[in-house]
N, C-alpha and C positions, 0 to 999 in steps of 0.2 A: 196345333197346326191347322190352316184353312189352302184351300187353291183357289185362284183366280180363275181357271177355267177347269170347272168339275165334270163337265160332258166328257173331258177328254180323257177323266178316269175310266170310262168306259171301254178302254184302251187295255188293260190287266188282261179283259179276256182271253186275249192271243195268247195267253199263258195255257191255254188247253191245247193249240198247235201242237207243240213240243211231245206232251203226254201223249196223245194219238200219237203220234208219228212213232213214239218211242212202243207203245203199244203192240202197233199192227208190226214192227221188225220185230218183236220179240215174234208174234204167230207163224212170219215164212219158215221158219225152222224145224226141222224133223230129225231126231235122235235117233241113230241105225248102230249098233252093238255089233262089233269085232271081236273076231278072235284073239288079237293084240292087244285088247284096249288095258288089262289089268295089267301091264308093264308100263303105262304110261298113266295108267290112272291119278298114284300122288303127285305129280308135277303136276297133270291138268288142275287136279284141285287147288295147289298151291295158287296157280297161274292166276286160276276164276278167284280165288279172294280177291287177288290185287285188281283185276282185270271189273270186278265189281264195284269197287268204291269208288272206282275212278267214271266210270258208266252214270253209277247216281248222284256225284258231283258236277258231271257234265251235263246231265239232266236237268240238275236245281240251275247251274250257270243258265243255260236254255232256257228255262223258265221265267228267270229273274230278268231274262232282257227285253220282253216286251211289257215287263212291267215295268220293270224301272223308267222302260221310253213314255209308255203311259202316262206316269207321274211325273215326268219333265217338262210333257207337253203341258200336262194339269197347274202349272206352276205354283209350286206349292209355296206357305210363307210361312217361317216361325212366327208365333205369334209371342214366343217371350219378349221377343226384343220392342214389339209396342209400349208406348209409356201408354201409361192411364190417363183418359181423360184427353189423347191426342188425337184429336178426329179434325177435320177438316180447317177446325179454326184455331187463332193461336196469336198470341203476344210476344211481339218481342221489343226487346231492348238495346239498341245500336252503339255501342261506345267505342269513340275514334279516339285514337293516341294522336293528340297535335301535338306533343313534344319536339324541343329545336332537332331530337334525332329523326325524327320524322321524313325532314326536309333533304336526307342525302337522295343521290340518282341513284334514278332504277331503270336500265334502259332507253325508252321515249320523256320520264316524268320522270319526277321522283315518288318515294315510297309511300308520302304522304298522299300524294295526287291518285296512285294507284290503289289506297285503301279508300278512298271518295268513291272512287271508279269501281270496287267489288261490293260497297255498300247501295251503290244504285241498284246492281244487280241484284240483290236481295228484294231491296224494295221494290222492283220492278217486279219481280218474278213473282210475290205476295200481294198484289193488289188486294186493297182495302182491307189489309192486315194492321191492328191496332199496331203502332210502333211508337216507341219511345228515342230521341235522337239525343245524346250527349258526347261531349266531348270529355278525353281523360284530362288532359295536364289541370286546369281549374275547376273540376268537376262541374261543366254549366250544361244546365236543360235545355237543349236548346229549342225547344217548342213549349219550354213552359208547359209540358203536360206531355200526354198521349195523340197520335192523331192517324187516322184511315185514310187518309187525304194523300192520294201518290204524288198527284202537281207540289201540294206543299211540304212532302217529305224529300220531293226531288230540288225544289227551290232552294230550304235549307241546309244540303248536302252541301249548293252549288256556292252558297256563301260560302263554308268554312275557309279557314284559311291557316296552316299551321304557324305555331306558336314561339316562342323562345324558352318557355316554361319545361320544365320536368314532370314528369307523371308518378304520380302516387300509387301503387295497385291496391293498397289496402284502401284509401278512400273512394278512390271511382270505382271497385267493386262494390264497397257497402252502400256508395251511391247508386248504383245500378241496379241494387239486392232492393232497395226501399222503391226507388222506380219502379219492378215489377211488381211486385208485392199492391202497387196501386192499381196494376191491369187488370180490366175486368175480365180477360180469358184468362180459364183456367190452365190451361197451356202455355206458363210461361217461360221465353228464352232469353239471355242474354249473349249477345253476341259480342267479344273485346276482340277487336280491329289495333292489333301494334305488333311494333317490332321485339318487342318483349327483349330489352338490355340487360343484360344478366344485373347491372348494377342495381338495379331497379330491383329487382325481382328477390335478388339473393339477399335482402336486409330483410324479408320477411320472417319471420321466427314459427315453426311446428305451432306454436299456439297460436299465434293469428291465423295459419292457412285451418288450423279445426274449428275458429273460429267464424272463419269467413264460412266453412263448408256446411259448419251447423246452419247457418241462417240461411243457407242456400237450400238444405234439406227440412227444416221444421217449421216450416208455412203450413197453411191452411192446405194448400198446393206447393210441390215441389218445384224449383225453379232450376231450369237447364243450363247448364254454363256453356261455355264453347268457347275457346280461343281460335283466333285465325291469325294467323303469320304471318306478315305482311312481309317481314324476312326474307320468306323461300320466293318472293315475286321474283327476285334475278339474285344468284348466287355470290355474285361482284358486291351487292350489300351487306354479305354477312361479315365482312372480311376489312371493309373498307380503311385506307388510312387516314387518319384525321388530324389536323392541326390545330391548336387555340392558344388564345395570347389574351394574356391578364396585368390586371395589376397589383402589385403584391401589398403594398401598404396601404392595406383597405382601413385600418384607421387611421386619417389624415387631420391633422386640425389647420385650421384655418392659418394662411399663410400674409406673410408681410409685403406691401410693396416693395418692387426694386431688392429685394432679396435671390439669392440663388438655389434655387429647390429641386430638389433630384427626384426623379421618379424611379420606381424599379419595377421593371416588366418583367413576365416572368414566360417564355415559351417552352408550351408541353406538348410532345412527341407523340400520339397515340400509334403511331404505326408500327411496324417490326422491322422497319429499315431506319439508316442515319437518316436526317434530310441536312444536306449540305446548303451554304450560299443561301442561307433565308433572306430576304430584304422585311426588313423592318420598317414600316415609315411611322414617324413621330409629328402630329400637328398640334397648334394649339388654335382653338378658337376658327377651325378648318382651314389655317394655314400653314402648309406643311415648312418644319421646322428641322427635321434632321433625320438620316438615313443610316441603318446602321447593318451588317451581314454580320450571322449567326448561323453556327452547327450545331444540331438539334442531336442527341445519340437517341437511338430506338428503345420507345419505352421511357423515354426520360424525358427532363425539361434545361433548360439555360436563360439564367438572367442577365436583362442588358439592361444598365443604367442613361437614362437623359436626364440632361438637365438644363433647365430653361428659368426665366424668373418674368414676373409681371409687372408692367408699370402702374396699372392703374388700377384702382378697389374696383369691387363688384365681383359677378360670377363669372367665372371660366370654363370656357369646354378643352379638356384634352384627350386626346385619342391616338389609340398604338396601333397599328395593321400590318398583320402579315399577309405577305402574297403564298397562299394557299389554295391553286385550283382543286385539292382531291376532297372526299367526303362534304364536311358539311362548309357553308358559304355563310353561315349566319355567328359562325362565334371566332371568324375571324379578325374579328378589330373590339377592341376593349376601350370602354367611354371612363373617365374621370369628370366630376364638376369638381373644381376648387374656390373658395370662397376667400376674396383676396382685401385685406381690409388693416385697420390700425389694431395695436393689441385693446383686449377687454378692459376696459379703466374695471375696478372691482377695488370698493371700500371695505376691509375686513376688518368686522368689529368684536375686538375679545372684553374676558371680563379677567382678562389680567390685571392682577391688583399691582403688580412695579415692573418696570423693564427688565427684559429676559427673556429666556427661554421658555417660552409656556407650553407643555404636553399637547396640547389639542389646538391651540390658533396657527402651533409653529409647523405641524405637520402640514396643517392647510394653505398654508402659506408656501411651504416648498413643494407641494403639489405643483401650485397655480405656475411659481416663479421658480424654476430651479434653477436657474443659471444666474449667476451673482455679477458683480458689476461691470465686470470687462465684458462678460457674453451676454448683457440684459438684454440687446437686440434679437437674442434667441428664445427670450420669454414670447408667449403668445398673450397672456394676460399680463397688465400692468395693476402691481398691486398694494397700495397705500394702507396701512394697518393703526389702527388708532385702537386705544381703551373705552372705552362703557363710559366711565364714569366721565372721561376726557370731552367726551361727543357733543359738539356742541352746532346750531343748525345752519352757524355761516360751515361749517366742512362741508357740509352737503351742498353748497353751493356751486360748485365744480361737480356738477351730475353723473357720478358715476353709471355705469352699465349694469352692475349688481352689487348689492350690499349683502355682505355674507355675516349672519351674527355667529360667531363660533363659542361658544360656553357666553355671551356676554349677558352683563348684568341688568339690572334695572335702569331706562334709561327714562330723562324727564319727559314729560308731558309733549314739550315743544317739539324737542327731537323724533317721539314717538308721532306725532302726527305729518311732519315734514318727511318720515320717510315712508308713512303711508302715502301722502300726496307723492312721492315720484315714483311709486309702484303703480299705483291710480291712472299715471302719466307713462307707462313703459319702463321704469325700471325693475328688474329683475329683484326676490329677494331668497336667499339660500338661511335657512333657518338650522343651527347646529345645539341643542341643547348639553348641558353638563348636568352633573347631580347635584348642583347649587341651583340649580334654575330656580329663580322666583314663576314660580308658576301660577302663582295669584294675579299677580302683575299680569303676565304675559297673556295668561288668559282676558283678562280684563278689557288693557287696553289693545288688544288687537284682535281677540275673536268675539268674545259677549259684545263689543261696540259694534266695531266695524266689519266681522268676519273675515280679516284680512289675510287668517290664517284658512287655512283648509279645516283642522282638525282642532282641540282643546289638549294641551298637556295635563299629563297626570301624573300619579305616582312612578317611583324609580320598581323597575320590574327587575327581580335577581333569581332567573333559575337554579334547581340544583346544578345542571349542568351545563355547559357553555353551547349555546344553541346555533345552528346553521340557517340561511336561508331557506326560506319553502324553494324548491326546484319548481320553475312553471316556466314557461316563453315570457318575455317583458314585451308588452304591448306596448310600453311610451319610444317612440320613435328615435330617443337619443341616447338610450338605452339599450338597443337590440344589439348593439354590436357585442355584448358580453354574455347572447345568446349560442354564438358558436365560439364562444370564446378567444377572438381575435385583438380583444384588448383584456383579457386576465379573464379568472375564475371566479365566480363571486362564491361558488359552492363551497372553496375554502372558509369563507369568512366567521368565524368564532365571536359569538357574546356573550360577556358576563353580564352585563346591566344594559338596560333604556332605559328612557320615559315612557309614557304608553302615553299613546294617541286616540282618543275616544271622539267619536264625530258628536256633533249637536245638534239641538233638536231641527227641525225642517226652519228652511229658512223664511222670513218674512217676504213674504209679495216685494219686488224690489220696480220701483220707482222710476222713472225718466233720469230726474236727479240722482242716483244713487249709483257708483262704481258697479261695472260687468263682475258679476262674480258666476261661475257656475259649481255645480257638483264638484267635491272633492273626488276626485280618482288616485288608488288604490297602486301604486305603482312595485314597490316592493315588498313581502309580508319577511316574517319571522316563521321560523319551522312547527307554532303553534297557532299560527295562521293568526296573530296581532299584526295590526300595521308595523311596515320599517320607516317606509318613504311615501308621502302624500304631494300632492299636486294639486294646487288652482289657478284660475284667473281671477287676478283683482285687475276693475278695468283691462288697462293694454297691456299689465305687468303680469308677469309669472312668478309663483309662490312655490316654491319648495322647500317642503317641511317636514325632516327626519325627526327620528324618535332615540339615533345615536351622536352619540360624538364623533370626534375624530383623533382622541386620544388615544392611547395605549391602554390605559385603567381599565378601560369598560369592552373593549373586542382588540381582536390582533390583523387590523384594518391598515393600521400605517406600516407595517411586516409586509404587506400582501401587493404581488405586482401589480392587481388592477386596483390601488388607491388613487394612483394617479391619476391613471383615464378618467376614471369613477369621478372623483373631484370637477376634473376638468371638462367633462360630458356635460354634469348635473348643473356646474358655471357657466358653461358656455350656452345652452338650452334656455337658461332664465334670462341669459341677456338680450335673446333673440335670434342670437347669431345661430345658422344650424350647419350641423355638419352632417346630414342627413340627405344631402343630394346625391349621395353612392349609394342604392339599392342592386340588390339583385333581382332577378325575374321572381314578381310573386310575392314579394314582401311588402306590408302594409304600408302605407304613406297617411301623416297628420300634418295638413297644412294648414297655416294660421295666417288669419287676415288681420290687416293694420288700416284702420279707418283714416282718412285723408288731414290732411292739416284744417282747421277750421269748421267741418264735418262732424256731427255728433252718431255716436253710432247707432242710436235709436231710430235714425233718419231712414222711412222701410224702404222709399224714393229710389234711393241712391245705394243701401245697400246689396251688396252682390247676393245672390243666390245660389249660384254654383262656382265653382273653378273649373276652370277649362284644361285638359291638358291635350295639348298637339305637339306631334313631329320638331322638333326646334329648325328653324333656320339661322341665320344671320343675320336676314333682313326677316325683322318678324309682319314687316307691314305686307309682304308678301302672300299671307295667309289670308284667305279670306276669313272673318267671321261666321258666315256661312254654312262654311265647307263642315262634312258630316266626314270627310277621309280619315279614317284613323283616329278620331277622335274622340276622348271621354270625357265626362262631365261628373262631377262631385257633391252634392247640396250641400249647402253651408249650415250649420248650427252652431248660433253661440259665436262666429266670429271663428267657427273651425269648421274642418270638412276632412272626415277619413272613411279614407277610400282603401278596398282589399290588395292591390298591387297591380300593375302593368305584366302585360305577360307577351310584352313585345322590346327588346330589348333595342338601347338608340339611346338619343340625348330625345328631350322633350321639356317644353316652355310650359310652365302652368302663369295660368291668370286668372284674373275675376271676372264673372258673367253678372251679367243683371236681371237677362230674361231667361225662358229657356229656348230661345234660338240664338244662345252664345252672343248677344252683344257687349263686348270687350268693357269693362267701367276701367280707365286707365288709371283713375285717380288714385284709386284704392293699391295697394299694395298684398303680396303672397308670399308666406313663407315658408318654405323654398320656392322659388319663382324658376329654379330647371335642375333637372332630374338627370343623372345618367343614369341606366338599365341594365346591367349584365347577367346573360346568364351564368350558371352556375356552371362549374367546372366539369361538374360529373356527367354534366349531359352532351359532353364531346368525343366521351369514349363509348364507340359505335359497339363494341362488342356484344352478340347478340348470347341468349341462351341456346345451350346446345341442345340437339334434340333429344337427347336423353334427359338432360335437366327438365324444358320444357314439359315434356311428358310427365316426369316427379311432380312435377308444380301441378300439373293437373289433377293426375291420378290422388292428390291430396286432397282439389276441391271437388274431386267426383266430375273432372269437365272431361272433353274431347278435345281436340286439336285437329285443324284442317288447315288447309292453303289456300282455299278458291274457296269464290262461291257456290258455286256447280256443287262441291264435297259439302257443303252446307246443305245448300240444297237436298241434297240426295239421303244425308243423316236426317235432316226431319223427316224424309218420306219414308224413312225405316221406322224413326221413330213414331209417323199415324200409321203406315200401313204391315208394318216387321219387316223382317228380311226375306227376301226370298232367297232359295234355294237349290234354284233347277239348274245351274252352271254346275253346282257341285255335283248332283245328279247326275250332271250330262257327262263329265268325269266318269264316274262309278260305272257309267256305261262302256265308255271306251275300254274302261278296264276288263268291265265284264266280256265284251266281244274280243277283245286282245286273248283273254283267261282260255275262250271257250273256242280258238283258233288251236291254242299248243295245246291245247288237252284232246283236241278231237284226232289230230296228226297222233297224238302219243297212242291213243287209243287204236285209230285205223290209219295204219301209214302206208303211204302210195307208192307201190313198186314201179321201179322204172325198171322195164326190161333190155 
């Protein structure tokens, strides 16, 4: 313990007051002996026991009160509650929750704008305090470092702007934990600024929060956590009711002209009342299209079917809105692109040796086309199947969209090079191996020549036991949707046999003259971490190249509901066609560039540089080039450009730049050329943690928990200077003086006459 004012200990003395006082009353007294006295003697005595203990408890009360006032004035500090090493200077780490729950009212602003607003105050009140500023939903630095600069920790405040993304708490803590860990004060804080949604919170599992705690305690230096609640700013946000409206067949394949196609929307209820009389409005291509009233039950959702059809190919915007003033205003209207065009011509070539039913070409076939002659208008792919042996280079004359070889055989010379030249040229090729493969061949004329495959075939691989995919995220863009499994599971999937796929040596310096090839990429493994599925580019075509079939013999793939998708994704991807313009907030984007008619794509002139992505309009000549609003930019490599995801949810036009001040090259082509953006479902429901949760959550990572800055504030000046103590003092005093009131009346009480 230390005091802040020690002179005023000087103050104890008065503690001698009392002893004199009590002293000289003992002297005025003189003992005079009666003749009666031994009749009264054992009560007196009894009397003076009592009459004593209570004398020198009144005394110690007396005594103790100008000490204890002493020591109030002294202001005395615990010095346990000091951290070590918190003296005057100190680091901290600012991380904002821009998540879409951000954005509901709080009052004057909403909650997001009011946690901008308590983080000035920090910064303000710390001048020249090392700080680090980040935001949570995409964990970005937003100063690219550390900085003591109040002007530019107030400027980048002043940017922020929140997001449509969802926040992560195990990443933008461990991002936060690495941030201080680079402060050069040994005093470091992290401060997390959100509304902390239970949903959020409560997927954290006992071993990640000891995980996270360790790394917060086993630095070099200890680092501070602190949660602030952006919640408790107005009590009407913990509570709030929220509406959102989706679209439910988030995998859509590409649609036919002049066809009638139904959409199904799906509205969900966060609140705890019905909402009656919803209006819906349905547009397409932002012209509103049909109106429809829906009763929403509390806590629940109701699907409303539209249906509309397109006359003409190319991309489509469509979008649902609900009229929703409560909660939040940002996930009230749901964006679709559809891609509206003729079905996929697709040349399937087996190595069936006589007409029939073949195990492995016939599955892939009713993949593509399930619907037989009366309903072939409901195929999306159109698909022509010829033999190996049959294949001769006038069929290839009618340019298909993709040649799929499924088990097929050796095919001649002529044929082999003409379907490299329309891969070369944009055609797509799907490569399906069997346990006949001539794999002498195959390697020969299409990877030792021309590398046209990604990878080399090899021998047939037979484990003891029927092997599953490796479980990982799918990076390739036409793929991810059987990441949340909204087109099947692929983790069912069983193999008895592949081939094995073995890459080749580094490839030759390649040429002006010589087809675009790059790096094979790795798209699906085996549960022993052997390729399943590989990918390239040869020129302007797409190569996809598995290591299974699609028979029954070798996996139980044709059994399984995502064979179809699976087929129909990895078809549709090689042709060009993409069905990748429905993302959600935050999920990766690969877009592919098509060099111009005439145009060679070595031409460094003319090729794009970046792709642009902006706001869509309807008139896109409306945009300036220019304009920096809202806008991001991509670098191209290779005739590709991936980018980590938008976290502002809308339709959006991507294009090709040439420079880097965004001038438009129109000639050039992107694919996907527009984007819709939705958030995710779960960042609708406002529900906050309670404080008693909130509290568990902390007391796990060793944090605190406050509401304002002020209580920030004032916890670090506990934590350099401890706590003082003199209010509780000043307590103990009252009590003492209360104490030493009824004790003195008990002792000498006042006759009224």
């Amino acid at each position: 313990m230390s005091f802040l004012n020690v002179a005023l200990l000087g103050g104890v003395a008065a503690l001698l007051a009392p002893l004199l006082i009590h002293l000289l009353n003992r002297s005025r007294f003189q003992v005079i002996d009666w003749g009666a006295m031994h009749l009264l003697e054992s009560a007196l005595q009894q009397n003076a026991r009592r009459t004593e203990w209570k004398e020198w408890l009144l005394l110690l009360i007396r005594c103790l009160i100008p000490v204890v006032l002493a020591v109030c004035l002294a202001r005395p500090v615990l010095t346990s509650f000091k951290v070590a090493n918190a003296d005057g200077s100190r680091g901290i780490v600012l991380i904002i929750d821009d998540s879409l729950s951000m954005s509901k009212a709080a009052r004057q602003s909403s909650v997001f704008e009011s946690a901008v607003s308590t983080c000035r105050e920090i910064v303000t009140h710390y001048r020249q305090t090392e700080t680090s500023l980040w935001t949570a939903c995409a964990s970005v630095d937003v100063l690219s470092g550390s900085s003591s600069s109040t002007a530019q920790l107030q400027s980048a405040l002043d940017g922020l702007q929140v997001s449509s993304g969802s926040m992560d708490p195990k990443t933008c803590l461990a991002d936060g934990i690495r941030a201080a860990a680079e402060l050069r004060n040994p005093s470091r804080h992290i401060v997390l600024v959100s509304d902390f949604l239970a949903r959020d919170w409560n997927d954290l599992t006992p071993g990640e929060l000891a995980s996270l705690q360790t790394q917060l305690s086993s630095g070099e230096f200890p680092i501070h956590l602190t949660f602030l609640d952006a919640s408790q700013i107005d009590d009407r946000t913990r509570s709030a009711p929220n509406l959102t409206v989706r679209f439910v067949d988030e995998f859509q394949e590409r649609v036919q002209p002049s066809e009638q196609n139904m959409f199904s929307v799906e509205v969900v209820n966060f609140a705890a009342r019905d909402q009656r009389d919803l209006e819906l409005v349905f547009s397409v291509n932002g012209q509103q299209l049909s109106r429809q009233s829906v009763d929403v039950p509390a806590g629940g959702s109701e699907q409303v079917i539209f249906a509309c059809e397109f006359t003409t190919a190319g991309w489509h915007s469509v979008q649902c809105q609900v009229e929703d003033p409560t909660g939040l205003v940002g996930d009230n209207t749901a964006y679709r692109m559809v891609q509206v065009g003729n079905p996929v011509e697709v040349l399937l070539v087996t190595g069936q040796a006589s007409p029939g039913f073949d195990p492995q070409s016939s599955f892939v076939q009713l993949a593509l086309a399930p619907f037989g002659d009366e309903e072939q208008n409901e195929n999306r792919f159109r698909v022509r199947t010829i033999r190996s042996k049959e294949l001769r280079p006038k069929d290839l004359s009618s340019v298909p969209d993709v040649v799929i070889l499924s088990g097929a055989g050796q095919l001649n010379q002529s044929v082999s090079e003409s379907i490299a030249e329309l891969v070369e040229a944009g055609t797509g090729l799907v490569v399906l191996p069997d346990e006949d493969l001539d794999t002498a061949w195959m390697n020969r004329a299409w990877f030792d020549a021309r590398r046209l495959l990604p990878m080399a075939y090899g021998s047939v691989i037979r484990p003891e036991q029927p092997l599953p995919l490796l479980q990982a995220p799918i990076q390739y863009p036409y793929l991810d949707v059987f990441d949340d499994g909204q087109a099947g599971d692929l983790s069912r999937w069983r193999f008895r046999s592949w081939r094995e796929l073995t890459p080749g040596a580094e490839q030759e310096q390649q040429t002006g003259d010589s087809p675009k090839r790059d790096s094979p990429r790795v798209l699906l493994q085996f549960a022993d971490g052997s390729p399943c599925l590989a990918n390239g580019a040869y020129g302007d075509g797409v190569v996809h190249q598995l290591a299974i079939s699609g028979s029954s013999r070798s996996s139980n793939l044709p059994s399984q509901a995502s064979f179809v998708p699976f087929v129909q994704q990895l078809t549709r991807s090689a042709s060009g066609s993409s069905g990748n313009g429905n993302l959600l907030v935050g999920q990766p984007l690969d877009f592919q560039l098509a060099s111009p008619e005439g145009i060679g794509a070595a031409d460094e002139e003319l090729k794009p540089t970046a792709i642009e992505l902006v706001p869509f309009r309807k008139d896109e000549a409306d945009i300036p080039a220019s304009s920096t609003t809202s806008k991001h930019q991509v670098p191209v490599a290779e005739l590709r450009a991936q980018f980590d995801g938008l976290y502002q949810a809308g339709l959006w036009s991507a294009r090709p730049a040439v420079e880097s001040d965004a001038t438009v090259a129109p000639a050039w082509s992107v694919t996907p050329p527009m984007l819709a953006v939705n958030p995710a479902l779960e960042e609708s429901d406002l529900q906050p943690l309670s404080g008693t949760q909130l509290q568990s959550v902390a007391d796990a990572l060793g944090a605190s928990v406050v509401s304002s800055a002020s209580e920030f504030i004032s916890q670090l000046q506990v934590q350099r200077d401890g706590r003082e103590i003199w209010r509780w003092l000043l307590v103990a005093l009252l009590v003492l003086l209360f104490a030493e009131i009824l004790l003195g009346r008990n002792l000498h009480p006042v006759n009224v006459p």
